[in-house]
N, C-alpha and C positions, 0 to 999 in steps of 0.2 A: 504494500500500500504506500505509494508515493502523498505525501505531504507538500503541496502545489501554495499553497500560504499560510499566513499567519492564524487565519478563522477555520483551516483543518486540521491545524495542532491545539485548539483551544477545542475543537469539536472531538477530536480524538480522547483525548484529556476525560472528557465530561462521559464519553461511552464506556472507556475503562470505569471510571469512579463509579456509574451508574452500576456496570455490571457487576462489579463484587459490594455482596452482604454485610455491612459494616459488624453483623452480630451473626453470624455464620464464625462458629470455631475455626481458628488458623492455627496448624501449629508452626513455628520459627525454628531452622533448626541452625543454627552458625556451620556451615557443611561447607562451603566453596574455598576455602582458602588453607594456605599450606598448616599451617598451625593447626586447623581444627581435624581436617584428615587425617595429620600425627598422632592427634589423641582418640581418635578410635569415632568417627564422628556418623562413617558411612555404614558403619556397622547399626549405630541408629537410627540412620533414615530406611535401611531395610526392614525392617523393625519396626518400623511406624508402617511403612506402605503393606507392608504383608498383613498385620493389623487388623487398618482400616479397610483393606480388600476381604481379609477374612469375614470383617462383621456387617459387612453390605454397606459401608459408609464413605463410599466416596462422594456423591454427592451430600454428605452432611458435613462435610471436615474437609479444609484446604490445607495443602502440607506446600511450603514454603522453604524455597534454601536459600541462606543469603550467607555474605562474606563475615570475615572476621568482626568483632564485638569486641577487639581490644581486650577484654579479661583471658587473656591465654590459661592461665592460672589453673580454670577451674571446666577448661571446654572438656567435654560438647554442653555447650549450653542451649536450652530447649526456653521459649516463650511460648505463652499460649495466652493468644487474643478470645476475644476481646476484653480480658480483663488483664491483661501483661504479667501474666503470673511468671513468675525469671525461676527455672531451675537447671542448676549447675550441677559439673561431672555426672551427668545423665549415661545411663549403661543400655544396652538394647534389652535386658532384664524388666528394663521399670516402664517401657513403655505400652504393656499392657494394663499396669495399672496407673500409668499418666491419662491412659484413653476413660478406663473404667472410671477414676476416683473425679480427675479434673477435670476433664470436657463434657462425660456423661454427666455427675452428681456434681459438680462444680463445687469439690473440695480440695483443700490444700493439701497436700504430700510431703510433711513435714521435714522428713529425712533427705527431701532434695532441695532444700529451700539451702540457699547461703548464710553461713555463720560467720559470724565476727569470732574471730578468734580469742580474741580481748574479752571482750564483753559476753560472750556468749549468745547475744541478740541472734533472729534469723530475723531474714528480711526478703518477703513477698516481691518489692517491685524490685528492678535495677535499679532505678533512679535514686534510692534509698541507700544501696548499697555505698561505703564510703569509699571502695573504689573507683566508682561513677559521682559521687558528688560533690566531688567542685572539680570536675571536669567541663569543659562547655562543647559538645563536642558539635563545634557548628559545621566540620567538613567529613569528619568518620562516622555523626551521629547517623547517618541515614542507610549504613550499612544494614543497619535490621530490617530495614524497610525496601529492599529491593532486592528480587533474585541478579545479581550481576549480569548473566545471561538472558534476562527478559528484559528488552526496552521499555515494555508498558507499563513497566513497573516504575523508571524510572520518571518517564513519560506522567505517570499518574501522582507524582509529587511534585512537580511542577519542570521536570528537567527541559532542558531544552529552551524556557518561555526565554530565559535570560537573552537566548541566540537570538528568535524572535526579535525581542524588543530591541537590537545592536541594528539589528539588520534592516527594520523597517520604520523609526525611531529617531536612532542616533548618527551622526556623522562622525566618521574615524578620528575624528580633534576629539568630541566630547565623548567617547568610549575612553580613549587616551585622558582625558583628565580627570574622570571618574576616578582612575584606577590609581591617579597620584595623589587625588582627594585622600584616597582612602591610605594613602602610607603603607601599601604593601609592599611587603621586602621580601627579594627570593629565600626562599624556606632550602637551597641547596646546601647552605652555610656561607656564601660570601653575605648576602643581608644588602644587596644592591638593590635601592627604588627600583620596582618594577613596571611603574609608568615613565621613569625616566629612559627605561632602558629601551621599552617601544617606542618613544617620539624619536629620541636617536637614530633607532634603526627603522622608522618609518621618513625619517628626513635625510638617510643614505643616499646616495647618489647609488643612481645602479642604470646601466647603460640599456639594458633590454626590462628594466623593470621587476626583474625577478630577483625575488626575495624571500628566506626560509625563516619556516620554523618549528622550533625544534622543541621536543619535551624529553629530559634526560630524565630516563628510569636505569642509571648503570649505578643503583645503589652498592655500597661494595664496604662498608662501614663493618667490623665484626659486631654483632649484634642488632643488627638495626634494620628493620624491614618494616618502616613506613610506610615506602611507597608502593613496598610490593600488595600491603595489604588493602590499601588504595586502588590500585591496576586490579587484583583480584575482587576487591568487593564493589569500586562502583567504577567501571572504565569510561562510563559516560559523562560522567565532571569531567572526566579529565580532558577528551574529547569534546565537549562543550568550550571548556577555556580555552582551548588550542586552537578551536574556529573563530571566537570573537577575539582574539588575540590576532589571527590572521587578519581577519576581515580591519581591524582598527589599524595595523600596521602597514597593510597592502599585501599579501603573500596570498599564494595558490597552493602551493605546496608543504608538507610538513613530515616530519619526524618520530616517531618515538624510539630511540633508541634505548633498550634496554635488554638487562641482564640475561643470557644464554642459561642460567642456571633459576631463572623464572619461569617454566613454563605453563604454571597455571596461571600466572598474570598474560602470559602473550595468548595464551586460549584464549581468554576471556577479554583481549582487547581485539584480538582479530573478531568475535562473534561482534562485539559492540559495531564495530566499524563497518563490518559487512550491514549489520542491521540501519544503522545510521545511513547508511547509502540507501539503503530500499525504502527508507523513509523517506529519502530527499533531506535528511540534515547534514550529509554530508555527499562533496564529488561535485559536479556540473551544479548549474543553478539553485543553490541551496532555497529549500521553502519557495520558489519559483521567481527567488532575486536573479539579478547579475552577476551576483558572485562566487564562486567555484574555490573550490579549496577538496583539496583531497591529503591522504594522511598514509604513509606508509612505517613498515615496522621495520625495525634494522636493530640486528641481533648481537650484543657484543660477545668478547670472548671472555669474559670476567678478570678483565685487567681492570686492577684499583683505580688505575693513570687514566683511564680514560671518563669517571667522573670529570675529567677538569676538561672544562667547556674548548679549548683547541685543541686536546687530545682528542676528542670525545667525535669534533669534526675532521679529523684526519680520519679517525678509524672509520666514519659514514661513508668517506672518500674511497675505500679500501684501501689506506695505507698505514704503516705502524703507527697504532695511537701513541703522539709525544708534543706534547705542549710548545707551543712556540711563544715567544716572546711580547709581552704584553702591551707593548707601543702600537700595536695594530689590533685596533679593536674590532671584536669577532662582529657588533652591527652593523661597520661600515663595509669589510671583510672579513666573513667567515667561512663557512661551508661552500665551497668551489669560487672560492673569494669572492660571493655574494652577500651583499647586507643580510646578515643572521640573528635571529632573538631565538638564547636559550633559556627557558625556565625549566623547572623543576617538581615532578608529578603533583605535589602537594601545590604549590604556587597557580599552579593551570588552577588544578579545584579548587582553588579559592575565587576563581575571577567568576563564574557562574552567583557565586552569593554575592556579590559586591556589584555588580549589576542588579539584580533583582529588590536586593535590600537598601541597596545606596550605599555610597561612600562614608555618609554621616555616621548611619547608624555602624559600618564595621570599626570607621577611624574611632569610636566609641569603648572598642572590645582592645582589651591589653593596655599597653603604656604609648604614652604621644611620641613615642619614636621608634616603637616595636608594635605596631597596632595587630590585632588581630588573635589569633588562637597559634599554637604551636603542636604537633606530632610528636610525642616522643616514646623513643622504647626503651623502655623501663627495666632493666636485665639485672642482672649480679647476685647478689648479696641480699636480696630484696624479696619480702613473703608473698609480694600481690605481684609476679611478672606478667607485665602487657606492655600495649602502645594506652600512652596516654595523651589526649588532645586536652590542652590548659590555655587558660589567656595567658597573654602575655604578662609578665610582671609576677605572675607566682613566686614563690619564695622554693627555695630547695627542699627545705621541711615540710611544707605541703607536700608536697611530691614524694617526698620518700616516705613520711611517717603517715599524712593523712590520707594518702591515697596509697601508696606504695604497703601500707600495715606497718613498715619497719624494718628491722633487720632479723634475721629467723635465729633463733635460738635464745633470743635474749643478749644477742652479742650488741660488742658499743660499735657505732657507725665513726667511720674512719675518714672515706673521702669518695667521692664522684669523679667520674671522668665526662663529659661534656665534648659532645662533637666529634665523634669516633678517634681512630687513635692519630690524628694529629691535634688533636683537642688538648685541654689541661685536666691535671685532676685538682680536683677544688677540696679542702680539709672540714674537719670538721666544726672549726671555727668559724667559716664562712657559711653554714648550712642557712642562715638569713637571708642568704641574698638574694636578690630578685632575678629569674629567671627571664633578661630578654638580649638583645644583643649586645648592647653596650657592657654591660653591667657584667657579663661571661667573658668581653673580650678584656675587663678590669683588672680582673681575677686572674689573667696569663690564658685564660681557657677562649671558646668561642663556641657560637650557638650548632655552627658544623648542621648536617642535614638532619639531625636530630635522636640521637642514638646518646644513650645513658647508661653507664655503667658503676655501679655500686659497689662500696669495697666495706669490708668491716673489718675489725681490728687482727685477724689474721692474716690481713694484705700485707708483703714485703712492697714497698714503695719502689725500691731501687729496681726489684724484681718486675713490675708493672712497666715503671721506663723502658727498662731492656724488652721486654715483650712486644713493647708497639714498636719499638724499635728495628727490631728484628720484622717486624711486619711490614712497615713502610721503606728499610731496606731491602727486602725482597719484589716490592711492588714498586720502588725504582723503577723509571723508562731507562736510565743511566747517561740520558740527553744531556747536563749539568753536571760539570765538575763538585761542585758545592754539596750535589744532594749525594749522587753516586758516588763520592767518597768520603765525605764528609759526617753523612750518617753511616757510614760502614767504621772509620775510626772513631764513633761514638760510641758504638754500638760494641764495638772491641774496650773501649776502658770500660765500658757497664757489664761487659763477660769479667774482665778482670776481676771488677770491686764485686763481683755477687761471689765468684772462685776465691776471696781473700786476698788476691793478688794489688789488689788495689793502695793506692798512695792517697795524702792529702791534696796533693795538687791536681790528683786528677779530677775532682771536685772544677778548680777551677781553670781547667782544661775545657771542661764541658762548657762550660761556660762560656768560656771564648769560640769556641768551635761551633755551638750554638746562633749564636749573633752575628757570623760570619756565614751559617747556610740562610737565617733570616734575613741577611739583607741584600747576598747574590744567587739565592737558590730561582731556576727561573720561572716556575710557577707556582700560586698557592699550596699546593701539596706539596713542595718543598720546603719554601718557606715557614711553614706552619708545621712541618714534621719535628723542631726542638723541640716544640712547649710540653710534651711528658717530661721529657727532662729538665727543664727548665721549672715547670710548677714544684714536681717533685723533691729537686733541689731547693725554692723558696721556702716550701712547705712542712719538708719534711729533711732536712737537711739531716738533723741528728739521728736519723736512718743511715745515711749515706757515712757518715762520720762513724758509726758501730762498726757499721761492716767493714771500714779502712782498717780502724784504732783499734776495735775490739776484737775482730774476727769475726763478729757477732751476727745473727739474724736474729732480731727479735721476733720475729714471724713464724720464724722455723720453716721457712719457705727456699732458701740457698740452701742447698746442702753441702754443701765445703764449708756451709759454718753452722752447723749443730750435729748434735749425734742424738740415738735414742739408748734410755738405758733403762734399765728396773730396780724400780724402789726396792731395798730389800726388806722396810717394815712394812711394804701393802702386797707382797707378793706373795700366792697363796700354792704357789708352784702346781697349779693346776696343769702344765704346760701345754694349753693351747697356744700361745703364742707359738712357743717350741715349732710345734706341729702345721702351722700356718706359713710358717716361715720357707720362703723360697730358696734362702742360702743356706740353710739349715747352722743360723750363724746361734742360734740361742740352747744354750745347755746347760745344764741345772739336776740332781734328783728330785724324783717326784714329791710331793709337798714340800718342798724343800726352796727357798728364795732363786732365782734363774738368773743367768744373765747373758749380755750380748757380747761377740766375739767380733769388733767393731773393724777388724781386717777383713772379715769377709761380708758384713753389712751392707746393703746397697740403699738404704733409706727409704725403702718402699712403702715404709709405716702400717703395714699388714700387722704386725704384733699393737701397734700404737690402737689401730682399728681395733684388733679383736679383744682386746683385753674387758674385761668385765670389772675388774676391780680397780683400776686407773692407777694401775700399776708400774706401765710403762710411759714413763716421760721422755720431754725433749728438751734439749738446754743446749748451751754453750759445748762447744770442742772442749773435751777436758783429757781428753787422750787415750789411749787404750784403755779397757775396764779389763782385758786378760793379758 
């Protein structure tokens, strides 16, 4: 069914809403996205449709699949309309009696209802839940509300009108000022005005008039899958933003380049886009304008390098993704040296609400120079892991402790990492701080595409440095003297100091070495590759000084500088440890106190694990124990 104007998208609109039963049981199952499949999700959608086929009730009962819901935590999580009753870790066991208790008799299932861990409270709606509530979730909230795969769906909450109204409405200046009104900043992590960067590359000079654009899904952050969950659960923002972004800048053509090791988001944005064409919202005459814009998918090879917006067009081009040099700006020349605008999956979805809502009301949401809401994934150390969408200006504390639960065991909260691993990690002195860009780039750290990592107090700090270290010298283009060697000899004194080998000055060796790739390294991920060690150094310096001076790990995390032994007053010589041990390094009579034979030890902490009486500790090198 082609979509010919604006009064057969508003008439479409009105036939979907007409035809489903607003009081017709729905049940919601989080099934489309990679997260919820892992946790065993399809095994309950079989489960439900065997069911409702076994008891004759297909037409009494709608079953619904939509993407990710952000609480990874606790999926598969099941909603049942129309009273949004939210139950979590749902088994394909209980949805015999999800149908019988809740849909039939329209009772609660106590045993699936979410618990505060704290408090002990369970809580009926999501909205209640304190991992959902001070979230605002203006761009992921509508995940529940659409199968990813069915346009009408998204069609039937208003998608698409935004397009509409660009196209028959607005003229390409006042799309363009809308979007500077509103103070959006790309969500990729550079934090660049987003209407600054379309007038730019909409007043490029271009000899034949053509002009790209591009939406970069080469998320590559460890931890962080924003945007996949984005691309998997609603593809159609995303594709929405990427047409009035066309249409206000001048372009036909566009992009999505994204990650090879996504393929439920490239499923699900190929079916969008095919469907988008049959609608007429996208390809040749959009909605029966003048304007054409079509949208192809370009698959990378999961190089970190090519996140960075000239990498990112070389690798379109088929050639090695490697950053060139930043005096030539990718709007005037980019992509086959055509005036180029990259944003970033989240960024596109936000232009669909700032259209429709206006400028006013989003510059309204977050802080007057971070406006709007922010994606982040919530990883580590942390009892509640998910993506969490927050305004802007949040505080770190929200986020970990009121949303996040806190840290699991009762352990003390140490420090955050911010902006994947060329990010900072921020202490836990700063846990105040406001959460938007300025205020993370303060702190050593940076807002980065949004990926959050949690450390609690058996984090080695030094050890953390060297880790992303090792990460982002691997994922080297090796284009720049500065980065390709530079974090290779940093990354060599942080093997040193975690092995003991380490000096005072190599402290301030980092240091210098540091601020010499910051100021000639030649692209963002260069640049920005010190700050683990750089924050870690501010922050936690007297880590780095143990491990020189004392040999020490206070973490117990370097193993050239602790050892494991057994207490001889809690040791009940039961010898499991004994028996568990892979070196067969512990030997002792039975009932009798045991100990470790620290020549053949390998630190694997298998004894530390099994012991039941806490018996086996960990401490300082103190030398042979045989």
């Amino acid at each position: 069914m082609r979509l010919n104007n604006p009064r057969d998208l508003k008439d479409l609109r009105k036939r979907i809403i007409e035809k489903r039963d607003p009081n017709k049981p729905c049940v919601i199952i989080s099934a489309k996205s990679t997260c919820c499949i892992l946790k065993g999700c399809k095994k309950v959608i079989k489960a439900f449709r065997e069911e409702i086929k076994k008891r004759n009730l297909q037409n009494k009962i709608d079953l619904k699949t939509v993407g990710c819901l952000g609480f990874c935590e606790i999926e598969p999580v099941v909603i049942i309309q129309p009273n949004d009753v939210f139950y979590q870790n749902v088994k394909s066991e209980d949805v015999k009696t999800i149908i019988t208790e809740t849909i039939i008799q329209d009772k609660i299932i106590e045993d699936l209802l979410y618990v505060d861990v704290d408090t002990g409270e369970k809580y009926v709606l999501d909205k209640d839940i304190p991992f959902y509530k001070k979230q605002e979730r203006l761009v992921s909230g509508n995940n529940c509300l659409i199968d990813p795969e069915c346009i009408e769906d998204y069609i039937a909450i208003g998608g698409y009108s935004a397009l509409s109204k660009v196209l028959f409405n607005m003229k390409p200046e006042q799309i363009i000022d809308e979007i500077k009104k509103s103070g959006l900043r790309g969500r990729g992590g550079g934090g660049f005005l987003t209407g600054r960067k379309w007038a730019s590359c909409r007043k490029a000079e271009s000899e034949d008039g053509v002009r790209y654009v591009i939406c970069n899904a080469d998320e590559g952050d460890p931890g962080a899958y924003m945007d996949r969950s984005l691309l998997e659960g609603n593809p159609h923002s995303i594709l929405e933003g990427m047409i009035i972004g066309a249409y206000a800048i001048g372009s036909q053509d566009g992009y999505v380049y994204v990650r090879n090791e996504y393929p439920l988001a490239v499923k699900h944005l190929k079916t969008a886009i095919k469907q988008a064409e049959e609608y007429g919202l996208l390809g040749d005459n959009i909605l029966g304008s003048d304007f054409s814009f079509h949208i192809k998918i370009s698959r990378g090879g999961g190089a970190f390098i090519c996140g960075e917006s000239t990498a990112l067009m070389m690798s379109l081009e088929g050639k090695v993704g490697r950053p060139r040099a930043k005096y030539i700006h990718t709007v005037e020349k980019g992509l086959w040296n055509k005036p180029s605008n990259l944003n970033n999956v989240e960024t596109w979805a936000n232009v669909p609400l700032i259209i429709n809502k206006g400028a006013d009301w989003y510059s309204k949401v977050g802080t007057e120079k971070s406006t709007g809401t922010k994606i982040f994934s919530l990883v580590g150390k942390i009892n509640n892991t998910g993506l969490v969408e927050v305004p802007m200006g949040i505080t770190l504390r929200e986020i970990i402790y009121d949303i996040g639960g806190g840290i699991p065991n009762n352990k003390k909260f140490k420090a955050i990492q911010t902006g994947g691993p060329s990010g900072g990690c921020i202490p836990e002195s700063l846990i105040d701080l406001p959460v938007d860009f300025d205020e993370l780039a303060k702190a050593g750290s940076m807002m980065g595409s949004g990926g959050m990592i949690v450390m609690d107090e058996d984090t080695c700090m030094v050890d953390v440095a060297r880790y992303f270290l090792d990460f982002l010298k691997n994922e080297s283009c090796g284009k720049c003297v500065p980065c390709r060697e530079g974090i290779k000899r940093m990354l060599e004194i942080l093997n040193g100091i975690c092995e003991g080998r380490g000096e005072m000055r190599d402290i301030e060796l980092l240091e210098e070495l540091s601020e010499y790739i910051k100021d000639s390294a030649l692209c963002a991920l260069g640049t920005s590759a010190p700050n683990p060690v750089l924050t870690t150094i501010k922050y936690f310096r007297e880590e780095y000084e143990a491990h020189i001076k004392d040999k020490h790990c206070s973490a117990g995390v370097c193993k050239n500088l602790f050892e494991y032994y057994i207490d001889d007053s809690v040791c009940t010589g039961c010898g499991l440890c004994a028996k568990r041990c892979p070196q067969e390094a512990i030997f002792g009579e039975k009932k009798e106190p045991h100990s470790i034979n620290q020549s053949k030890c390998i630190k694997c902490g298998v004894c530390f694990d099994v012991c039941k009486f806490n018996g086996v500790k960990k401490g300082p090198l103190k030398g042979a124990l045989v």
